[in-house]
PLY file of the C-alpha trace (Angstrom):
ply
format ascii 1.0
element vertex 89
property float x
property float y
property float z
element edge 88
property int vertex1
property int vertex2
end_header
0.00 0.00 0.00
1.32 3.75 -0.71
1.47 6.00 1.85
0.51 9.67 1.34
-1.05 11.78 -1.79
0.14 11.87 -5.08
1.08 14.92 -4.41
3.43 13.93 -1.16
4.27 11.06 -2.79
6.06 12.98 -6.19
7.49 15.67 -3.56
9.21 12.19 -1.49
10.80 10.89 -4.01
12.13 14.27 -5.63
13.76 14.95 -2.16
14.77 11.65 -1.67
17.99 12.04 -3.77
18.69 15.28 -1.50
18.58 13.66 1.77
20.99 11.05 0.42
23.71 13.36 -0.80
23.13 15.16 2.59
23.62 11.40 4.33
26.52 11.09 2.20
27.97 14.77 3.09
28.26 13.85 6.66
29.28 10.31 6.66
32.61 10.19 7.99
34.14 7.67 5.55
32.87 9.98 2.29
36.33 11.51 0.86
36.58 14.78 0.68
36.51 15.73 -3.02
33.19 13.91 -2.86
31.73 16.39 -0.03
32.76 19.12 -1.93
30.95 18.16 -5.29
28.01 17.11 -3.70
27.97 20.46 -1.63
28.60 22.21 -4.80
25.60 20.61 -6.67
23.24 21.45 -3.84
24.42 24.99 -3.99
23.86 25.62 -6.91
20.50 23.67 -6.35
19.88 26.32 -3.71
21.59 29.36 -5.85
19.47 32.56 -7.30
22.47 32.27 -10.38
22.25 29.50 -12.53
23.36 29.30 -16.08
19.88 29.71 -17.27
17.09 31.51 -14.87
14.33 29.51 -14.04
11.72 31.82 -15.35
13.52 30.72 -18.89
10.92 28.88 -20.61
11.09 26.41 -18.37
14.39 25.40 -19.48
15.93 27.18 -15.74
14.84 23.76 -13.77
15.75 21.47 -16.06
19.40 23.09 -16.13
19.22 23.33 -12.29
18.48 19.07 -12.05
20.76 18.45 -14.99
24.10 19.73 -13.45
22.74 17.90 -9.76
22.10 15.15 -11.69
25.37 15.22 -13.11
27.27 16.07 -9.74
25.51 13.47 -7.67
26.49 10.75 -10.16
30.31 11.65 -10.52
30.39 11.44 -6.71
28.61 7.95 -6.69
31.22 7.23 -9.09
34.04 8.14 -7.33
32.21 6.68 -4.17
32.08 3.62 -6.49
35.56 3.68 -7.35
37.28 3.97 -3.68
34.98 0.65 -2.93
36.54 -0.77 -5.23
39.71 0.24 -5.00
39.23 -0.90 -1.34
38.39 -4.50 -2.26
41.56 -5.13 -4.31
43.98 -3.95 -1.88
0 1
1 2
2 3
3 4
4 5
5 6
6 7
7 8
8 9
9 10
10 11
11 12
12 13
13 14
14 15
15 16
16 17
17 18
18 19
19 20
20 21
21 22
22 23
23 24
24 25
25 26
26 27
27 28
28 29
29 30
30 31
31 32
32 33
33 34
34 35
35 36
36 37
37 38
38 39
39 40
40 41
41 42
42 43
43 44
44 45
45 46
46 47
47 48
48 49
49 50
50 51
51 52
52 53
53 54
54 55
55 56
56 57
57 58
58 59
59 60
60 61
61 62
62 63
63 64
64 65
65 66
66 67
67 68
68 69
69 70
70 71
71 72
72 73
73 74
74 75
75 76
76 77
77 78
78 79
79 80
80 81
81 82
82 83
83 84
84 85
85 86
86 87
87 88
């Protein structure tokens, strides 16, 4: 059974990606580089200056998720990588 509105429900899972970069941000084994780039994506997340405004035909928010997007998988693949890199040694 799913819990909540549509409404709530859409709103949980576009948040959900936040609270796991934040989860990753403060774990204490996440390397540094990676704490940077994911506080840089959620800056810029957060940021009135983006490359294109939001008001921009739209385009604004899909520029703003594009470059999170982006961030938040380089840092799951460098978070990727060091498990790996782990395992072999």
């Amino acid at each position: 059974m799913k819990r909540g509105t549509p409404v709530a429900q859409r709103l949980r899972q576009f948040f959900q990606p936040v609270v796991g970069y934040l989860r990753l941000m403060i774990e204490p084994t996440t390397p540094l580089r990676v704490r940077i780039m994911l506080a840089a994506g959620l800056l810029y997340l957060l940021s009135p200056y983006d490359l294109l405004p939001d008001w921009f035909l739209g385009l604004g928010i899909v520029d703003d998720l594009a470059v999170v997007s982006l961030l938040g998988w380089l840092a799951g693949k460098m978070m990727a990588d060091k498990k790996s890199d782990r395992h072999t040694t």
